[in-house]
C-alpha positions as CSV (number, residue, x, y, z in Angstrom):
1,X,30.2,-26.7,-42.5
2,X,28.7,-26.7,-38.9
3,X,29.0,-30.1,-37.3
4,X,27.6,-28.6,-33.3
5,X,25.2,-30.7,-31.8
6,X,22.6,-29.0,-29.7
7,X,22.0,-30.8,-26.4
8,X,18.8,-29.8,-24.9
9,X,19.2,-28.1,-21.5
10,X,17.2,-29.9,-18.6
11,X,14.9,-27.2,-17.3
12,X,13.1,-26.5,-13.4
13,X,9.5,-27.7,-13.8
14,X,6.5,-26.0,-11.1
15,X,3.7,-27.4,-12.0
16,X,0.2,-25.2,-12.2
17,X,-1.8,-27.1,-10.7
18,X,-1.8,-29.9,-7.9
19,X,-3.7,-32.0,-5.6
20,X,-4.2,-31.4,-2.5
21,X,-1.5,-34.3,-1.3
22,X,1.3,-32.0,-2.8
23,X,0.2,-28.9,-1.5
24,X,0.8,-31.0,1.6
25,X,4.2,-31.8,0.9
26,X,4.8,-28.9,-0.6
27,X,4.1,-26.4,2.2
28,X,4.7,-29.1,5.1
29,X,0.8,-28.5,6.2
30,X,-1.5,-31.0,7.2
31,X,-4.0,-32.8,5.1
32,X,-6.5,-31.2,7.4
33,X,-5.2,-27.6,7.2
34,X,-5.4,-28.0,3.4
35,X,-9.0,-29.2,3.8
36,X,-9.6,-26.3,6.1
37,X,-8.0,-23.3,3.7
38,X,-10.2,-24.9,1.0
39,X,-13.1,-24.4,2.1
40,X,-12.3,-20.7,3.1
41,X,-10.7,-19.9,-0.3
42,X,-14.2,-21.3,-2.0
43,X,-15.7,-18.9,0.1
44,X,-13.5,-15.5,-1.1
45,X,-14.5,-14.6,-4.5
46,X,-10.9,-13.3,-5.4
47,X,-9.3,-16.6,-4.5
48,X,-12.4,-19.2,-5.7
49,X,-10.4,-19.6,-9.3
50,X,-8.0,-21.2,-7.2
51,X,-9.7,-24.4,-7.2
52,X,-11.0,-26.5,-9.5
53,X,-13.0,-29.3,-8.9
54,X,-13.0,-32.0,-11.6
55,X,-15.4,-34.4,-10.3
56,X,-16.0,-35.4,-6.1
57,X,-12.6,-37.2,-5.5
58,X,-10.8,-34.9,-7.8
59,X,-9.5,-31.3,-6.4
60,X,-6.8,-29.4,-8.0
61,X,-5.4,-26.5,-6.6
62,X,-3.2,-23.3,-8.8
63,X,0.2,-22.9,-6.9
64,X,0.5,-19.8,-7.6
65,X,-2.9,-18.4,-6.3
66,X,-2.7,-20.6,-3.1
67,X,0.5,-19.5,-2.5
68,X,-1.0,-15.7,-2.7
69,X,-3.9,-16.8,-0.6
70,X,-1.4,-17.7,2.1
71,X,0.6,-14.4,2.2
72,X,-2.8,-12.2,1.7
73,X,-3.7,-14.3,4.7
74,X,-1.0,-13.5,7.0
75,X,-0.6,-9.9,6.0
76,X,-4.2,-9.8,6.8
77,X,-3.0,-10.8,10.7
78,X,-0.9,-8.7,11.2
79,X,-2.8,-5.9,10.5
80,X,-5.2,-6.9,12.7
C-alpha cells in the first residue's frame, strides 16, 4: 500500500506578456524610453507582433520579443 503524499513543487513564473510599467521595472528603463522603443518596434514589421494593443489605455508587450528587439538593437550598433 503506498501512503506518499505528493507535494506540489512551487515553480519560477515569466510572464508573456506585460505592461509597459513592468517592462520598466523589469529592465530599469524609463517610462519614456519604453514609450520611445514602442513606437519604433510598431514601426519594424519583424518586431510589430510584439505589441498588442487592447484598447487606448491598454498596451501589452511579449517579453520575449522585446527582449530580442533590444539585443537585435544593439548588435545592430555595433556593427555600425
Amino acid at each position: 500500500m503506498n501512503n506518499d503524499i505528493s507535494i506540489p513543487r512551487a515553480g519560477t513564473f515569466e510572464p508573456i506578456m506585460v505592461q509597459p510599467k513592468d517592462i520598466v521595472s523589469m529592465f530599469s528603463i524609463s517610462r519614456s524610453t519604453v514609450t520611445r522603443l514602442i513606437s519604433k518596434i510598431l514601426l519594424d514589421d519583424k518586431y510589430k507582433s510584439c505589441i498588442t494593443r487592447l484598447n487606448r489605455n491598454l498596451v501589452l508587450i511579449d517579453v520575449q520579443m522585446f527582449t530580442n528587439y533590444l539585443k537585435d538593437q544593439d548588435l545592430k550598433g555595433l556593427k555600425e
